[in-house]
Backbone as numpy.savetxt, mean C-alpha at the origin, in Angstrom:
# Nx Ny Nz CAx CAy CAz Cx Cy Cz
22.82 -19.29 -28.92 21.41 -19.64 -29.03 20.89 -20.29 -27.74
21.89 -21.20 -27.13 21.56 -21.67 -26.14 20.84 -20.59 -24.87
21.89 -20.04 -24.92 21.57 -18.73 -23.64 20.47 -17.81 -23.94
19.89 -18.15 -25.38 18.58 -16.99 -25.54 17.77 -17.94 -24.89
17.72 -19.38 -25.16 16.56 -20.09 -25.03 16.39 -20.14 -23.29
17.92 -20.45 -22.50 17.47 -20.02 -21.41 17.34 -18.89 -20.73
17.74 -17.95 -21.47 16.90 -16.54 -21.12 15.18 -16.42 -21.02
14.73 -17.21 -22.37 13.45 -17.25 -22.18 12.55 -18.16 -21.43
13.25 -19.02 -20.93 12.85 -20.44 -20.22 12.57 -19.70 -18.40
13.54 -18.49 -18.17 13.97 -18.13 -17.00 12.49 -17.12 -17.17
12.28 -16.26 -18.18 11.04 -15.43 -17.92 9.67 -15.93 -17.86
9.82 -17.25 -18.68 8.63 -17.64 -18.66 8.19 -18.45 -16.65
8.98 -19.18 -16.32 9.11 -19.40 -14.74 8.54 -17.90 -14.14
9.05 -16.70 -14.44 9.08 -15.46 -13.53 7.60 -15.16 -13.76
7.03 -15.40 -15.29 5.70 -15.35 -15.44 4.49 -16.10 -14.95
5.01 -17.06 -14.71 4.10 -18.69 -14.28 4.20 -18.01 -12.71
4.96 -18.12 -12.00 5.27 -17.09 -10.65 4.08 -16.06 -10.48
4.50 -15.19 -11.46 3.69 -14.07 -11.04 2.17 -14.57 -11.24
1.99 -15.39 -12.45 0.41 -15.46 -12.56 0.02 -16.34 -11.16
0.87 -16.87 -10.80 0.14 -18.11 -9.21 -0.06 -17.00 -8.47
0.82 -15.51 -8.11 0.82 -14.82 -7.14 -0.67 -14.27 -6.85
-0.91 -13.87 -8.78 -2.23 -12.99 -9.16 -3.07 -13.73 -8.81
-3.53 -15.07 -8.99 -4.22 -16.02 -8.29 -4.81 -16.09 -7.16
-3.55 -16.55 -6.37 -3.80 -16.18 -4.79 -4.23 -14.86 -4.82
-3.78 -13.79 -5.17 -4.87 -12.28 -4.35 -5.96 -11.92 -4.82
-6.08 -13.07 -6.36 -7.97 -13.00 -6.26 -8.51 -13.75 -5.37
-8.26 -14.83 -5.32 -8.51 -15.95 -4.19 -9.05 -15.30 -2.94
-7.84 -14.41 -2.43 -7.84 -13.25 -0.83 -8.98 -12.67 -1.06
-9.21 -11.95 -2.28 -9.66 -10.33 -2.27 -11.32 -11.11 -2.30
-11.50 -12.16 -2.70 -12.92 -13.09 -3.07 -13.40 -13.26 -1.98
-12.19 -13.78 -0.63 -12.88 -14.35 0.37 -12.72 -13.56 1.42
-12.31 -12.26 1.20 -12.22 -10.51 2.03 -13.60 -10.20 1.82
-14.04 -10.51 0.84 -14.76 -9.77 0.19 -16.32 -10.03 0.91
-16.48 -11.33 1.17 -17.58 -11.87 1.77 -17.50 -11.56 3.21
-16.66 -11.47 4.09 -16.57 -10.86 5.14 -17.31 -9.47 5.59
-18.25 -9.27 6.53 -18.31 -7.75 6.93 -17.49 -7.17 7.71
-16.17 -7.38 8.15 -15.30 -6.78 8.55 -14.93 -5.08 8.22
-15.17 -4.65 9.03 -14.41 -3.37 8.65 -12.68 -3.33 8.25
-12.49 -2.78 6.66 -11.01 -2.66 6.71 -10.35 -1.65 7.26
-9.24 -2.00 7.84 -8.44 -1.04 8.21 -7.90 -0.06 7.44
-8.08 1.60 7.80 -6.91 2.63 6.85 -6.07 2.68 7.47
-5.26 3.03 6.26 -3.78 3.34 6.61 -3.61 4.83 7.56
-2.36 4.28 8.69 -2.57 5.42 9.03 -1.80 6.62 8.41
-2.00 8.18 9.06 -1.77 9.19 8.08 -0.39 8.98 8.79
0.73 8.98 7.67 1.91 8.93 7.37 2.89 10.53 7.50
3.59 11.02 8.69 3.92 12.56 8.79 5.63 12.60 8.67
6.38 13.01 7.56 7.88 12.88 7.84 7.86 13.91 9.22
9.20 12.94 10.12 9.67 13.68 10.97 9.80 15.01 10.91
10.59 15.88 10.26 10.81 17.08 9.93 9.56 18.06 9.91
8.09 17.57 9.32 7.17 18.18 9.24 6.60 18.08 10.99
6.31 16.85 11.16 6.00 16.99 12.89 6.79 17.65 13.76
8.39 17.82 13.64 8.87 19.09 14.21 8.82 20.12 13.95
8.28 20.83 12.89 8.02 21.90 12.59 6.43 22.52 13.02
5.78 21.77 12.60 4.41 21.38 13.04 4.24 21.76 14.78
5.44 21.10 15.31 5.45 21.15 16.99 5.68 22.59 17.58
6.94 22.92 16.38 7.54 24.44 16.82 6.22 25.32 16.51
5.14 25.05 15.88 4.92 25.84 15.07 3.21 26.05 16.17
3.10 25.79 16.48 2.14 25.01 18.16 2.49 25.45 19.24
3.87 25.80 19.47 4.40 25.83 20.62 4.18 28.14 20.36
4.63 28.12 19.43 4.48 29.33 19.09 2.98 30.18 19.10
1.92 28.95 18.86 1.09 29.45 18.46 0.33 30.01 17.71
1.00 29.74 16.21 0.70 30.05 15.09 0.56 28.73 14.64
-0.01 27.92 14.71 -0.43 27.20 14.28 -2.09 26.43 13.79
-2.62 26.50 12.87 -3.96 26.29 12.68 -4.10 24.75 12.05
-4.84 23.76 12.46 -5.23 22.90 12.16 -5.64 22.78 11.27
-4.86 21.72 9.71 -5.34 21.35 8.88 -6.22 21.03 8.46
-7.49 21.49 7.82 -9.10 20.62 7.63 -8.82 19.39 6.92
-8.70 17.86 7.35 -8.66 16.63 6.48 -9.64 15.81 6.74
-10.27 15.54 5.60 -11.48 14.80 5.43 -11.59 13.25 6.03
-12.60 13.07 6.79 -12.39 11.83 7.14 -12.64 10.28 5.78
-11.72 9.45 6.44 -11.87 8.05 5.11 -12.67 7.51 6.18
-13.27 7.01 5.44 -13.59 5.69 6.08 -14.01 4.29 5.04
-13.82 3.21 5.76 -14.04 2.27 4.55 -15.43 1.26 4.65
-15.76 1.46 3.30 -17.10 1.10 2.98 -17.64 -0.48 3.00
């Protein structure tokens, strides 16, 4: 019995944790938010393997440029 109670003693800490975390990134996202900063995107992410193929595939000349829509953030 003992070990259930600190089983549950241990989740409830992991919960109290997480809710301070959730806290803080309303806190962030509140005072992001008032800012006119432009946010940064992520940049476009290419596995290696595709950019060498991509390269061979260029070098050959068969290659046509993907149409990708621009992001931008609002």
């Amino acid at each position: 019995m003992n070990e259930f109670i600190k089983k549950l003693n241990e989740i409830e800490e992991k919960l109290n944790h997480v809710s301070n975390q959730m806290q803080e990134l309303r806190e962030a996202v509140r005072e992001s938010s008032f800012q006119d900063e432009e946010l940064s995107v992520r940049e476009f992410y290419e596995h290696p393997w595709y950019k060498y193929k991509r390269e061979e595939l260029i070098a050959s000349g068969n290659y046509q440029q993907p149409e990708r829509e621009e992001t931008t953030a609002a």
